[in-house]
C-alpha positions in Angstrom: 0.0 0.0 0.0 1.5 3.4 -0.6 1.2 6.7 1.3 -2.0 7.8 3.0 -1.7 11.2 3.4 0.1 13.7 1.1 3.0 14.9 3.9 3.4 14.3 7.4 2.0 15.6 10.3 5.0 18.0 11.6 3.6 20.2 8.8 0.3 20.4 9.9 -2.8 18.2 9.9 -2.4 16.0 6.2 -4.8 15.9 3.7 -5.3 12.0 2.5 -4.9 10.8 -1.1 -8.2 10.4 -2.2 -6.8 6.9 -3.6 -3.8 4.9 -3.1 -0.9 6.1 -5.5 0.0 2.0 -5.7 -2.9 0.0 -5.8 -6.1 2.6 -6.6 -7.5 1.7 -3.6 -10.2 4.5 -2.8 -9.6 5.9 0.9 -12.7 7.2 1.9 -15.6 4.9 0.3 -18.3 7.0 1.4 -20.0 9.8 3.2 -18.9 9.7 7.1 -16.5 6.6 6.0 -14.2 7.4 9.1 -17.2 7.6 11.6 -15.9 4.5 12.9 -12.1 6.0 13.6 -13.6 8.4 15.4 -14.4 5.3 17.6 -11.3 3.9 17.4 -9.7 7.5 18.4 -11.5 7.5 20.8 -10.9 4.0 22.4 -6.9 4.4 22.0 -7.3 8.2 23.6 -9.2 6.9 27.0 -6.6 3.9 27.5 -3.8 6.4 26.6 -5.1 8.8 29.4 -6.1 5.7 31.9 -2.3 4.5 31.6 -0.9 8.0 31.8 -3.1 8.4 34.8 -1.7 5.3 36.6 1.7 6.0 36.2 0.8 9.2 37.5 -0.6 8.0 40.4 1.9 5.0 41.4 4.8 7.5 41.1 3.3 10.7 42.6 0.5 9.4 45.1 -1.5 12.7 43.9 -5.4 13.0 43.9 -6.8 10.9 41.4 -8.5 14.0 40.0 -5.6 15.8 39.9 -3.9 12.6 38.0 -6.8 12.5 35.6 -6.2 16.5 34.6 -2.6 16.4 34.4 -2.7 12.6 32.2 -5.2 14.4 30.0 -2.6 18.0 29.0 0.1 15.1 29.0 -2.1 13.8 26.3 -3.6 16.7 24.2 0.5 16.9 22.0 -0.8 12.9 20.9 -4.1 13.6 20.3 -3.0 13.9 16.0 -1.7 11.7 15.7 -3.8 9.3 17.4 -6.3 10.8 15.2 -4.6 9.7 11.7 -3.2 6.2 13.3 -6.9 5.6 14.3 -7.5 6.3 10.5 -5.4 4.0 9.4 -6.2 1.3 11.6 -9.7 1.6 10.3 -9.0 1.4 6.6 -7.4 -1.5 7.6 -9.9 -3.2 9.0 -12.4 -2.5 6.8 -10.2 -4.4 3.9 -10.0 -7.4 6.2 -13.7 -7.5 6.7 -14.6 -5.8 3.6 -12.1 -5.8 0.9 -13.0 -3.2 -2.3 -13.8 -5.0 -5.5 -12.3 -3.8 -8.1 -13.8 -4.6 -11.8 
């Protein structure tokens, strides 16, 4: 599969190919395609914060509150990329359960 999106992130938030340059797989296959990254953002952002929270709180022996606040700023510089990996992962597994016919 080649590239995703047309640059990286440390420019700025990527625009995606609207199809693979390699194999002419369309990206998005319809309207609200990524709904379901959202999800999958989602998901991988709570367990991020949860662990960041933990170690937090085994090493410092704060609040949990005040572990919970300071996990979440610890977690907003991720939150991009989580974003665009929670894209890919869900392209991904919509070709394993759905795969695009091509004619």
């Amino acid at each position: 599969m080649g590239g995703i999106f047309r640059y990286s992130i440390f420019r700025g938030f990527p625009k995606m190919h609207e199809r693979c340059p390699v194999c002419d797989l369309r990206f998005e296959r319809e309207p609200g395609y990524f709904l379901g990254a959202m999800y999958v953002s989602y998901a991988l952002g709570v367990a991020i914060i949860a662990t960041f929270a933990a170690l937090l709180w085994s090493v410092t022996g704060w609040w949990v509150t005040k572990d919970i606040i300071w996990a979440v700023v610890l977690f907003l510089p991720l939150a991009p990329t989580i974003t665009l990996f929670a894209r890919v992962l869900w392209i991904y597994l919509d070709q394993t359960i759905d795969p695009e016919r091509r004619p």
